[in-house]
C-alpha positions as a printed Julia matrix, in Angstrom:
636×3 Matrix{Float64}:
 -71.78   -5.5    -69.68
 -68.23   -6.74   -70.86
 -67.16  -10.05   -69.96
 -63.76  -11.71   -70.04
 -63.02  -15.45   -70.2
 -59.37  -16.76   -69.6
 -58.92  -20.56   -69.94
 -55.05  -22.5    -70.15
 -55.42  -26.03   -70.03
 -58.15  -26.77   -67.2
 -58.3   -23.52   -65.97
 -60.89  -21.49   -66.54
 -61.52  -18.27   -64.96
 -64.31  -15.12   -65.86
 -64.47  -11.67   -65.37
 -67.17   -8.97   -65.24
 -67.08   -5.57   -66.02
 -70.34   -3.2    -66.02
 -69.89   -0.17   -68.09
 -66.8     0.17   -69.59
 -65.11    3.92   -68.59
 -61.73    3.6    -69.53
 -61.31    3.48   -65.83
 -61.9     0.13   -65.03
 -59.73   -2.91   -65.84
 -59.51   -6.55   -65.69
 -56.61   -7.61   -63.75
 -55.61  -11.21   -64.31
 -53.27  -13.62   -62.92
 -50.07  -13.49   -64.88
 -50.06  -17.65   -64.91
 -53.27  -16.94   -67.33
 -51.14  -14.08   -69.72
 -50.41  -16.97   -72.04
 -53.95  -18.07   -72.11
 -57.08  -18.12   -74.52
 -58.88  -15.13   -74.18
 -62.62  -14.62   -75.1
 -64.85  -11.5    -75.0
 -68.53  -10.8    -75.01
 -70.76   -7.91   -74.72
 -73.98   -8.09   -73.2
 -75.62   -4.95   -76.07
 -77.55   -2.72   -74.04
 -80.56   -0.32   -75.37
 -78.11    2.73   -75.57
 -76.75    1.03   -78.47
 -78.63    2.06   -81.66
 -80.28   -0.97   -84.09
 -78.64   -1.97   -86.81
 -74.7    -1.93   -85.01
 -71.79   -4.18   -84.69
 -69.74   -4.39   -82.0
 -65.32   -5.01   -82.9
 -62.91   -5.71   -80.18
 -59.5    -3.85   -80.74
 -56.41   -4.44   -79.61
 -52.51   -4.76   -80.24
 -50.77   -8.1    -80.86
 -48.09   -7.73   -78.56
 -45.57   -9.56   -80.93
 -45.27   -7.08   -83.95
 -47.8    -4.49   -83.19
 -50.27   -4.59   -85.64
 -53.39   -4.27   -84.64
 -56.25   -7.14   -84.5
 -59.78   -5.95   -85.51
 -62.71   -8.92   -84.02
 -66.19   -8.94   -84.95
 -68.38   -9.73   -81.56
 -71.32  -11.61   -81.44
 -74.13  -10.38   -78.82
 -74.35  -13.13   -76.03
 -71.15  -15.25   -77.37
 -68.04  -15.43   -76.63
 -65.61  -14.69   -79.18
 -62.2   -15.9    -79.1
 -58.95  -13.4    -79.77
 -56.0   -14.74   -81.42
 -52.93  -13.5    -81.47
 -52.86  -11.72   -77.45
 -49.23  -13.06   -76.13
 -46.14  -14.12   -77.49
 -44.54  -17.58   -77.06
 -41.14  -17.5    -74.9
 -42.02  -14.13   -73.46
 -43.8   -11.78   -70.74
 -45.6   -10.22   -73.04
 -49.62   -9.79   -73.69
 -51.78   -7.25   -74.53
 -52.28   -4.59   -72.31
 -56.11   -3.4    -73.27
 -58.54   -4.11   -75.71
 -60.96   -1.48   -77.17
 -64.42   -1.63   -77.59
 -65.86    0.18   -80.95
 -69.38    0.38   -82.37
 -69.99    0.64   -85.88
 -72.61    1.8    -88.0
 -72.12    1.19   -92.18
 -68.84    0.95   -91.24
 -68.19    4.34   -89.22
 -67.23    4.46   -85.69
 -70.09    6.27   -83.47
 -69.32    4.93   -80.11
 -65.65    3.51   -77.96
 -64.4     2.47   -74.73
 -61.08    1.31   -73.15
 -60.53   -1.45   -71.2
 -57.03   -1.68   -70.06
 -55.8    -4.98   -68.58
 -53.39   -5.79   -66.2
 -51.4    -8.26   -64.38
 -50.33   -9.98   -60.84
 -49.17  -12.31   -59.44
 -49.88  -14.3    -56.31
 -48.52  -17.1    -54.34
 -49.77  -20.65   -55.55
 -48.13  -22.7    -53.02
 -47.1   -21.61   -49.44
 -45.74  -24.07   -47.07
 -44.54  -23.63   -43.38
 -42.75  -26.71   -42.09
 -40.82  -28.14   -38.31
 -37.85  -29.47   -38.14
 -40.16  -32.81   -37.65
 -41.18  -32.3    -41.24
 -44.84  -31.43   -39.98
 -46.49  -28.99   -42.35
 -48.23  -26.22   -40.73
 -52.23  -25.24   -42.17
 -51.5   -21.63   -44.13
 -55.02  -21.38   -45.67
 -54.13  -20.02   -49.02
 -56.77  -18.55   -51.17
 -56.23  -18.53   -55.13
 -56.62  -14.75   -55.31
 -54.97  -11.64   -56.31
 -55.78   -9.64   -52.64
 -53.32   -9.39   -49.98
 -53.43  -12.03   -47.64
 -52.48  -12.16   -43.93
 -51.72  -15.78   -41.94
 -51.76  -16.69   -37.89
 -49.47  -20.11   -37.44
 -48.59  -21.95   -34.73
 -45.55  -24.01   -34.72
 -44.15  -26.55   -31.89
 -42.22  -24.2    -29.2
 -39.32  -26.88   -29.29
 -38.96  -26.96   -32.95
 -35.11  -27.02   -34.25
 -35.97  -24.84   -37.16
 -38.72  -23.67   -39.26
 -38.79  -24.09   -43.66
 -40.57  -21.73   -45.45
 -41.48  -22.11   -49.11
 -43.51  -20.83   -51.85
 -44.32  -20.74   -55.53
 -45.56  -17.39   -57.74
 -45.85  -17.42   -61.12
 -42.96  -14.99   -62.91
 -40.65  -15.88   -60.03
 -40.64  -19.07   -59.39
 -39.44  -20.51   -55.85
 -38.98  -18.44   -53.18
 -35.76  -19.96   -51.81
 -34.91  -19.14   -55.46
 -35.62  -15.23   -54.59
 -34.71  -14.74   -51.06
 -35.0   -10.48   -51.56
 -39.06  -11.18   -51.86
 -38.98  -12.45   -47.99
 -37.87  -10.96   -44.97
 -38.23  -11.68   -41.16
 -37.41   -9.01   -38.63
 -33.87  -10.38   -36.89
 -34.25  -13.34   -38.65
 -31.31  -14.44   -41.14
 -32.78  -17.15   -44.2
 -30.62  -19.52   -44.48
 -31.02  -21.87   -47.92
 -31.65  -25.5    -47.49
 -31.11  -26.16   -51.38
 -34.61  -28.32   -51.18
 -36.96  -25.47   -52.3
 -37.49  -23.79   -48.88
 -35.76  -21.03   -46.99
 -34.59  -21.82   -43.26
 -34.53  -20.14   -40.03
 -33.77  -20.99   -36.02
 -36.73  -19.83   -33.84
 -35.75  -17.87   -30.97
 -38.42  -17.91   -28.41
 -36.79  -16.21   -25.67
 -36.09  -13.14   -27.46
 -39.29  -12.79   -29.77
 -42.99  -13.85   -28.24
 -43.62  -14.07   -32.72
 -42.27  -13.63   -35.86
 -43.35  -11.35   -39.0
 -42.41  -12.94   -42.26
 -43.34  -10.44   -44.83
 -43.54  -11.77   -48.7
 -43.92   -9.19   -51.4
 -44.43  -10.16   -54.74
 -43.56   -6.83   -56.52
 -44.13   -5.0    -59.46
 -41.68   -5.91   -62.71
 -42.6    -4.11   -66.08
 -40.07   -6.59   -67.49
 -42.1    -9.8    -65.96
 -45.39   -7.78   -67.29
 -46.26   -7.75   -63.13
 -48.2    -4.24   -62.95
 -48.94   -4.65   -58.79
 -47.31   -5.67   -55.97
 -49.27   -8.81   -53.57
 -48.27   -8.89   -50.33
 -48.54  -11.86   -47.82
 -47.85  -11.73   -43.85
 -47.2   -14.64   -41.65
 -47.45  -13.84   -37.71
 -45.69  -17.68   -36.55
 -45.9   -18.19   -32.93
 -44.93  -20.8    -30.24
 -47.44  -23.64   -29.84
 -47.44  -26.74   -28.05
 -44.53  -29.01   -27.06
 -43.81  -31.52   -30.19
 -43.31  -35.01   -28.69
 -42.81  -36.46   -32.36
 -39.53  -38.65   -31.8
 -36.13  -37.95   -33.19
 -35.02  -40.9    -34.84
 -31.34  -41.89   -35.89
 -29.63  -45.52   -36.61
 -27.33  -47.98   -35.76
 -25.15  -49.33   -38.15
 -27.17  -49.19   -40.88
 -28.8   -46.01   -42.41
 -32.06  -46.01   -44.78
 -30.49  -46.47   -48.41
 -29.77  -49.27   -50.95
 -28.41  -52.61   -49.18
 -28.02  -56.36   -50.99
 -27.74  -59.6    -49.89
 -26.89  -63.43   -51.1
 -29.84  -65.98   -51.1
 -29.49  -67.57   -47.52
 -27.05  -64.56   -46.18
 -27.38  -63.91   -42.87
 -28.31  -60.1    -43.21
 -27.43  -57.55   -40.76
 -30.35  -55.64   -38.82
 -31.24  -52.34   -39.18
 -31.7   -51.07   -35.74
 -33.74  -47.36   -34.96
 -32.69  -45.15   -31.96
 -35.23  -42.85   -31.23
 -34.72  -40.1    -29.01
 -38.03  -38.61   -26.87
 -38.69  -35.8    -24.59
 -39.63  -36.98   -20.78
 -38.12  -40.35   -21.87
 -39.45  -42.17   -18.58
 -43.27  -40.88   -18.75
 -43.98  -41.81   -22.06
 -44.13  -45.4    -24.02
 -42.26  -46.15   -27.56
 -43.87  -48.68   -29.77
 -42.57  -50.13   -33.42
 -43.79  -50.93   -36.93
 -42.27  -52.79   -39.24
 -43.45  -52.02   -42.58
 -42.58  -54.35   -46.47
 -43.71  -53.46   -49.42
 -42.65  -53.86   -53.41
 -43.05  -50.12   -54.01
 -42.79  -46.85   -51.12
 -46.51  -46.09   -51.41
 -47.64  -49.16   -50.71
 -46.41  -50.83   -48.11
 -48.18  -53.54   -45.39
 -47.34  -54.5    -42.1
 -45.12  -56.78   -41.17
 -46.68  -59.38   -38.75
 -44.6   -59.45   -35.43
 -41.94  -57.16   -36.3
 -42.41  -54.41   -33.74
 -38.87  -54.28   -32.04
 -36.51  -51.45   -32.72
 -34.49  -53.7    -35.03
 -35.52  -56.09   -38.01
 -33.92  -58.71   -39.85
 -34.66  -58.85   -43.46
 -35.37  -62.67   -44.22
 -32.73  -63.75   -47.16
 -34.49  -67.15   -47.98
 -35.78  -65.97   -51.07
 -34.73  -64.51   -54.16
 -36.35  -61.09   -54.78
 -35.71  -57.44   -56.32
 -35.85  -54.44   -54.41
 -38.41  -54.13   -51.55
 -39.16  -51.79   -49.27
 -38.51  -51.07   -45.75
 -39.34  -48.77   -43.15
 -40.43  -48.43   -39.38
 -42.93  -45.9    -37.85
 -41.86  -45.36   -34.08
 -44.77  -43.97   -32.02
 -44.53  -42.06   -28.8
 -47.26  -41.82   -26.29
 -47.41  -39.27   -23.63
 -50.24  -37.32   -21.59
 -52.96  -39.12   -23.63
 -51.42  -38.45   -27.4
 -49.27  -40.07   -29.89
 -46.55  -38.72   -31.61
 -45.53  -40.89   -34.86
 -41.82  -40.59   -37.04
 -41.16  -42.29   -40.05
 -38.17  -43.86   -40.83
 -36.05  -43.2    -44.23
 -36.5   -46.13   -47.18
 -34.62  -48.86   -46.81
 -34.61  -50.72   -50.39
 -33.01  -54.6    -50.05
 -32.37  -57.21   -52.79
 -32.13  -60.86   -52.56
 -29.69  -61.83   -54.98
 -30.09  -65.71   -56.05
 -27.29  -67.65   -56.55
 -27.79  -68.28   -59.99
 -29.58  -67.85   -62.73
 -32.31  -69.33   -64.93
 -31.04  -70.3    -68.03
 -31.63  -68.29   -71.18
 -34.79  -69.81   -73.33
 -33.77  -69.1    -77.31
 -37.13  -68.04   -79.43
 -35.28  -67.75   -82.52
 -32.39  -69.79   -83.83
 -30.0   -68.44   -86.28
 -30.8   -69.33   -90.07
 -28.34  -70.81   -92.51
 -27.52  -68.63   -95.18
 -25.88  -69.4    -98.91
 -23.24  -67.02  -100.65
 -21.01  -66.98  -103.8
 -17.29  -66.12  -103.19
 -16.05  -62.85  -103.42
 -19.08  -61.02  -102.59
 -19.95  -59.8    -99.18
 -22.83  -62.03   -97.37
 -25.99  -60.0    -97.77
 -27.72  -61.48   -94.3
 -25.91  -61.82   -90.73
 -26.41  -64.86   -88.21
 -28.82  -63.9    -85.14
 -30.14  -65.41   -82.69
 -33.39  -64.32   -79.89
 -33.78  -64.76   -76.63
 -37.11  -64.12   -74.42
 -37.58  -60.32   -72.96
 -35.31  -59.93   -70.01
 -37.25  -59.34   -66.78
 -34.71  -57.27   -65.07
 -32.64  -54.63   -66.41
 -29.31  -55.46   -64.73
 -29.38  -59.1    -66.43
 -27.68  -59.06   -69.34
 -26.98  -62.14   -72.1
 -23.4   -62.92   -72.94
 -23.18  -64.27   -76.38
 -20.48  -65.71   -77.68
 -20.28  -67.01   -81.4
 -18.11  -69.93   -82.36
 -17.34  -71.5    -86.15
 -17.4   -75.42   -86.76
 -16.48  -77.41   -89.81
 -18.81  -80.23   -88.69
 -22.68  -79.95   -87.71
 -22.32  -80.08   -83.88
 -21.72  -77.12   -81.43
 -19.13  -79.15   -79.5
 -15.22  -78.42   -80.54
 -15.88  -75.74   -81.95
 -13.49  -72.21   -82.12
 -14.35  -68.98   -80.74
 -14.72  -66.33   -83.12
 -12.5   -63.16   -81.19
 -15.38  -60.22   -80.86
 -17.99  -61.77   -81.88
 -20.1   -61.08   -78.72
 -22.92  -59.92   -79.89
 -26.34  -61.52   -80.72
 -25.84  -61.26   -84.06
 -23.02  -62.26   -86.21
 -21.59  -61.45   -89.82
 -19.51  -64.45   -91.42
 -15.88  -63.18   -92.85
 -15.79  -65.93   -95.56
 -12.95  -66.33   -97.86
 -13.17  -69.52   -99.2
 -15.6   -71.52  -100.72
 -17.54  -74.41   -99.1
 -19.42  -75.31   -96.19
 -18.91  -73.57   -92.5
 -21.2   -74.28   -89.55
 -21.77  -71.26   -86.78
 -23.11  -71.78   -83.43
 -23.35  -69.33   -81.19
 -23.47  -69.72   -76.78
 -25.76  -67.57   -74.52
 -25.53  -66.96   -70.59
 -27.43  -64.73   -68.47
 -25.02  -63.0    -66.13
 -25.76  -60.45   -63.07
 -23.15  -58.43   -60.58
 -24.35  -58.47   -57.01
 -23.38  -55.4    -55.6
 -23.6   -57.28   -51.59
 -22.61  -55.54   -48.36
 -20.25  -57.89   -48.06
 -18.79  -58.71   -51.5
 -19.59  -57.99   -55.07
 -20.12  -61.5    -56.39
 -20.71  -61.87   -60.52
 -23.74  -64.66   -60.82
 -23.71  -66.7    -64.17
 -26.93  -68.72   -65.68
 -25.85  -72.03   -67.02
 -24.81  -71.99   -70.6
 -27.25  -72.54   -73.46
 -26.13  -73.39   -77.2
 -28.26  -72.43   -80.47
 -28.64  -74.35   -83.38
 -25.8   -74.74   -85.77
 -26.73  -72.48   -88.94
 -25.08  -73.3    -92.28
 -22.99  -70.82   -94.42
 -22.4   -72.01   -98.0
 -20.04  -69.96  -100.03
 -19.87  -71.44  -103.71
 -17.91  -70.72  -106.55
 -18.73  -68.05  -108.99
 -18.57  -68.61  -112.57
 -16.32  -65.84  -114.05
 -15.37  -64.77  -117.29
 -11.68  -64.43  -117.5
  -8.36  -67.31  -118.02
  -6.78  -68.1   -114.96
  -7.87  -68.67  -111.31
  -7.18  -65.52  -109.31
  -4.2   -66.67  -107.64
  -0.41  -64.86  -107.72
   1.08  -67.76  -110.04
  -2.48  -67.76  -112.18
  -4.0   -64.36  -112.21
  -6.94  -63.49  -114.16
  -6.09  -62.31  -117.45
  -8.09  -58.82  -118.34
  -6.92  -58.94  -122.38
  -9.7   -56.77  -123.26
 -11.77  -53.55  -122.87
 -14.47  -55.94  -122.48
 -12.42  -57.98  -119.66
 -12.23  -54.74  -117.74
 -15.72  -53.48  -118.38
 -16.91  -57.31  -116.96
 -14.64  -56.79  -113.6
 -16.13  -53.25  -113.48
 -19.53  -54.88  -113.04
 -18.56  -57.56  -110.95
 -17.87  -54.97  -108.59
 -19.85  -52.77  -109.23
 -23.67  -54.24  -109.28
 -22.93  -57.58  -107.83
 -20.41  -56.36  -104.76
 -17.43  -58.43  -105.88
 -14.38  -57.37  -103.63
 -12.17  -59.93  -104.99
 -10.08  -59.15  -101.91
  -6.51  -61.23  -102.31
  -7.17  -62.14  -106.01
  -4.99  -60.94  -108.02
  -5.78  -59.53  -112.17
  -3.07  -59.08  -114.67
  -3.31  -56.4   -117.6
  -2.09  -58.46  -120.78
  -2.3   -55.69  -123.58
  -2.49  -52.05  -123.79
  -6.19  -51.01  -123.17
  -8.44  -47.88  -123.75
 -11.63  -47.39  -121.86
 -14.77  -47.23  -123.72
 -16.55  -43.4   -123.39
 -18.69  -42.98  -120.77
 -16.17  -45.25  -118.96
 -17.43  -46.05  -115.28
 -14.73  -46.49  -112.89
 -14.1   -49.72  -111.12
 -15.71  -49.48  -107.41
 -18.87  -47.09  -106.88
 -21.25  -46.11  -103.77
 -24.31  -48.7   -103.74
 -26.67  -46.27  -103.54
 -25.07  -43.51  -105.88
 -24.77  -40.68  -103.18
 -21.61  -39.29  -101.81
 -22.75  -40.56   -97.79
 -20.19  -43.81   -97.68
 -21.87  -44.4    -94.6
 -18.27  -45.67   -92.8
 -17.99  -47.97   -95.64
 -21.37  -49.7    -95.35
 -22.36  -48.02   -98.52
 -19.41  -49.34  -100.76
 -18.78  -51.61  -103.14
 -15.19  -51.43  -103.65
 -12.2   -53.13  -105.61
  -9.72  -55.23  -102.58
  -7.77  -57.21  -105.17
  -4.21  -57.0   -106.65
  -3.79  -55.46  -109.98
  -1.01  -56.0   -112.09
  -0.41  -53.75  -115.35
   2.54  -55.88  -116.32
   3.67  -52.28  -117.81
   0.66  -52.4   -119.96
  -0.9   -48.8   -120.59
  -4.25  -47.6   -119.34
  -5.75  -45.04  -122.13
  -8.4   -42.65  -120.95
 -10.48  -41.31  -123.63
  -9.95  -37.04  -123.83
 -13.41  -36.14  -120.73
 -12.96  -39.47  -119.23
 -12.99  -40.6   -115.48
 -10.43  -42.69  -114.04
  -9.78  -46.58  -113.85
 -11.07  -46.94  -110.44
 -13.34  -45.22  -108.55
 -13.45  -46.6   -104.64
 -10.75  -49.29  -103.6
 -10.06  -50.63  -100.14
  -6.7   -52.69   -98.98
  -5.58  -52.22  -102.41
  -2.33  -53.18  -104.82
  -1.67  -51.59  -107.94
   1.76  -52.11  -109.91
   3.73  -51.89  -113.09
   0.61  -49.72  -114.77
   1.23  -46.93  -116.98
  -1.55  -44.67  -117.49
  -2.6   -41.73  -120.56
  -5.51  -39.44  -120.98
  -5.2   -36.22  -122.95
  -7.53  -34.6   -120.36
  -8.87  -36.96  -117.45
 -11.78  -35.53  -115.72
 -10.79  -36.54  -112.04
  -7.57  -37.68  -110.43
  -4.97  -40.08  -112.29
  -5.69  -43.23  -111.28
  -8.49  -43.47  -107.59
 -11.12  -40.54  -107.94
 -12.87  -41.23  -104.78
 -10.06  -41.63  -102.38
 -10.48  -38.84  -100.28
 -12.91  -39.1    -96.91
 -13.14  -43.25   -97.6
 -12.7   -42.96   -93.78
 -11.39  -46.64   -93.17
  -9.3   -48.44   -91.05
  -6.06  -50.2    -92.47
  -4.08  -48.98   -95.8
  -6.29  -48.43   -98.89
  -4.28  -48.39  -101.73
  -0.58  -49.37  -102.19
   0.97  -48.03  -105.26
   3.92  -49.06  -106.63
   5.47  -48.36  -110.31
   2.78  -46.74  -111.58
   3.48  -43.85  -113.77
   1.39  -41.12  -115.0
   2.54  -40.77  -118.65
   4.02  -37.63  -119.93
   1.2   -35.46  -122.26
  -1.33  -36.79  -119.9
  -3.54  -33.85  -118.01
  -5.78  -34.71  -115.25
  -8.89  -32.64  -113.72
  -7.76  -33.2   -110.26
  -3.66  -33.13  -109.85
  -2.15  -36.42  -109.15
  -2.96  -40.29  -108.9
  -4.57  -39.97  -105.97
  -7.51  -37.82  -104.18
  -5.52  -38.33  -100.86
  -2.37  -39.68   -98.8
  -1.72  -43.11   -98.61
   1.47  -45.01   -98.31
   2.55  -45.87  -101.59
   5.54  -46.1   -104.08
   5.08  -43.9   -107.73
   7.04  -43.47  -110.45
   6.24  -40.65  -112.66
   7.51  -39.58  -115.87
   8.51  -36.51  -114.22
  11.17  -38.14  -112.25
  12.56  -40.14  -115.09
  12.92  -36.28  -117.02
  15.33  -35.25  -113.34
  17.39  -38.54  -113.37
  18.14  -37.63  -116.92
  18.99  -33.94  -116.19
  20.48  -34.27  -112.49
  21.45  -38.08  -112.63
  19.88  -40.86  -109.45
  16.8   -39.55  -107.8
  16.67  -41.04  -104.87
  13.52  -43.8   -104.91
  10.9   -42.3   -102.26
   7.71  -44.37  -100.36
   5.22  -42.43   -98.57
   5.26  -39.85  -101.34
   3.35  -36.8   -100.8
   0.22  -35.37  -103.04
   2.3   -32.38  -103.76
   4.85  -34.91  -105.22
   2.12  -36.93  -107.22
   0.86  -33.37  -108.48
   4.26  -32.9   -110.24
């Protein structure tokens, strides 16, 4: 005896086969293709001592075949029978038994696959859902339903494995005189006509598709006759419909009124039930409300809830019950709690000309509902108090990074608001929280001790009079994130750059990512060569490597063979709002070479002056001065 065990997920499902003949197969559902599949063999006495039993078969994703080892009374599992993303699976598995390793006996056991309906549903125009009886198995199956002789329409819909929804494959249904009509909510729709047909045949075939690895049709018949009248009331509104309404705290809100509509009107008796709850599957009654209309009370503050009304009918000793669509109401107060601050915003110290290192925050407690938001608004102070202050332009956020230019003492505070738009029936209203104020934090920006004569300013720039003077800017920048943005360096004497020269203004991390300039530590100042010359040692990089709102005058520059551009060798990509670099009277002197043509790796507005236009003023007299010059003219 062969047995077959299929399981995917919590389905399990086993199969028995006496006697393999090549004949016989195991046909399995093709939701189960993609599953694990286990084999055993019960050994019988025909089998001689001293044999193993190997389960062949083809791996249906690059044919090779897969040789298993079977143990008597176990299952044994076999990898490798479908592939992912696809129809396909094995098709049989063969049966061999060996001997020292020779063949003596073999059997086929082909498998196949179908599929079968896993949901059926047959539905009034009342929404009732007609009993189908569906059995989960491959035969043929045949229905009797009765439906509600006054029912508008009737909704058909299914679910098969390989084809999905049947309203998404009207071909596998047809009804006799019938025309399916779509309702684009997984079912198919038709009008009953009783006058013309005592029933109707719905025939669903679930075909063969090679493709779909479906190797038998399963075919299901519904015979749907007329039953009993339907006295379930129609039910439509007044005014308002079921959907999304809001109100003010202590709004008068408007009722939402049902109109049902009944057969035999005068012999039968309508009730109502009012129904509340904070979620649409669990709902209560409401005490008392059991008129066709209901007024939600407004006196309280609340987020959505729930309402709905079941209107019963009773006629000739039976109810009838509809349900009302959802209506979902909020209570909107008219203001706010106030914010409550868990974390205030810490003072923080910092030496001029280097970018702060830490931001200002501040926390608030978890928000309760998502359409709350906090409002922050950050405001500077040059005395410890959070009144007077002046509002920093966008900064709106809960955190805050100081723009300090100056040294000394600044004090940051920052205001918080809860604030919530009422979408009302009557008018959209904006409700505010009253205003709450953090702590003032600190920022102390000191002087830094640096190396060079003068104080930074136009009249007193810092005087760079050495290699040494350059090399100590270099690393002001470099390691300690100097910008020196509006300080301005004059060149005093001609300098060379030591080998192994490092250009001014690097990546902080050393990869090429600038990370839209968060990764930078770049030159900002004003440097004047006070027509000083620049010497590049024969394989050296440039003066400066990444610069940002840049000025750069009167500089001559040399280097026998500069391995990068003349003057900014990462200027390409920088990828940053405002001008980087402006150039003007620099000049690239003649016998210099560079790696990378021109001053520049990229177009900027700037002014240049390069040797090669002094040589065409002296050959074709005044050469026009240009700004904006091109890289092809820098490249000259």
């Amino acid at each position: 005896m062969c047995n077959l065990k299929v399981t995917d997920g919590d389905t399990q499902k086993e199969y028995q086969m006496d006697a393999p003949d090549g004949e016989k197969m195991f046909i399995l559902p093709s939701e189960l293709s993609h599953g694990n599949i286990y084999l055993s063999v019960d050994e019988k006495e025909s089998i001689p001592e001293n044999c193993s039993i190997y389960a062949v078969y083809t791996n249906p994703s690059d044919e090779t075949v897969c040789r298993v080892k079977l143990k008597e009374g176990f299952f044994t599992f076999l990898k490798n029978t479908s592939v992912k993303y696809s129809y396909k699976a094995i098709r049989s598995v063969k049966l061999e038994v060996r001997q020292n390793g020779s063949m003596i006996q073999a059997a086929q056991i082909p498998i196949s696959y179908k599929t079968h309906l896993r949901e059926l549903t047959v539905k009034n125009s009342w929404g009732h859902e007609s009993e189908c009886d569906l059995k989960d198995t491959l035969d043929d199956q045949q229905f009797e339903i009765s439906v509600p002789q006054n029912t508008e329409y009737i909704d058909i819909g299914g679910w098969a494995s390989g084809w999905g929804y049947l309203s998404e494959n009207p071909d596998l249904i047809s009804i006799e005189g019938v025309k399916l009509t779509n309702t684009g909510m997984g079912t198919l729709r038709f009008t009953p006509d009783w006058k013309q047909y005592s029933e109707y045949k719905v025939y669903i075939t679930l075909p063969e598709n090679d493709e779909k690895y479906i190797f038998e049709a399963t075919k299901y018949t519904l015979i749907i006759t007329p039953g009993d009248i339907d006295y379930t009331p129609i039910l439509s509104y007044q005014g308002q419909e079921p959907g999304r309404y809001g109100f003010m705290q202590d709004e008068e809100s408007d009722p939402f009124i049902i109109q049902p509509e009944v057969l035999r009107e005068d012999e039968g008796r309508l009730s109502y039930q009012w129904y509340q709850g904070n979620t649409s599957d669990q709902m209560e009654e409401i005490e008392g409300a059991v008129a066709s209309s209901y007024q939600v009370p407004t006196d309280t503050p609340h987020y959505y809830n729930y309402y709905k009304c079941i209107v019963s009918y009773e006629i000739d000793g039976k109810t009838y019950s509809a349900e009302s669509g959802l209506y979902r109401v909020r209570v909107y107060p008219l203001t706010l709690e106030a914010p409550q601050i868990t974390k205030q915003p810490a003072d923080i110290t910092g030496v001029k000309g280097v970018p702060l290192q830490d931001k200002l925050s501040v926390e608030i407690s978890d928000i309760k509902q998502s359409d709350v938001k906090a409002r922050y608004q950050w405001y500077k102070n040059t005395e410890n108090d959070t009144t007077n202050g002046t509002l920093i332009p966008g900064a709106t956020e809960s955190s805050y990074e100081p723009d300090i230019k100056e040294a000394g003492k600044t004090y940051y505070y920052c205001r918080i608001r809860y604030q919530l738009d009422a979408r009302t029936q009557k008018k959209d209203k904006t409700i505010n929280s009253a205003f709450v104020y953090s702590d003032t934090a600190c920022v102390t920006v000191t002087e830094a001790p640096l190396p060079w004569e003068g104080n930074g300013t136009e009249s007193s720039p810092y005087l760079l009079k050495t290699a040494s003077d350059v090399e100590a800017l270099r690393d002001k920048v470099n390691t300690e994130g100097f910008s020196f943005e509006n300080t301005y360096f004059q060149l005093t004497e001609d300098i060379t750059l030591p080998t192994e020269w490092k250009p001014i203004g690097v990546t902080r991390d050393g990869k090429k990512d600038l990370q839209n300039g968060a990764n930078l530590n770049v030159f900002s100042g004003i440097f004047d060569g006070n027509n000083h010359t620049v010497i590049v040692p024969e394989g050296g990089l440039p003066l400066f490597g990444y610069v940002r709102n840049t000025r750069i005058r009167n500089l001559n520059i040399y280097g026998k063979k500069i391995a990068g551009y003349g003057l900014v060798n990462n200027f390409e990509g920088v990828g940053l709002s405002g001008t980087a670099v402006e150039i003007d009277n620099v000049t690239l002197k003649s016998g210099s070479s560079t790696l990378k043509s021109g001053l520049l790796g990229a177009n900027k507005t700037m002014s240049l002056m390069l040797d090669v236009l002094q040589l065409l003023r002296q050959w074709y007299g005044t050469v026009p001065s240009r700004r904006g010059l091109s890289s092809d003219m820098t490249k000259m």
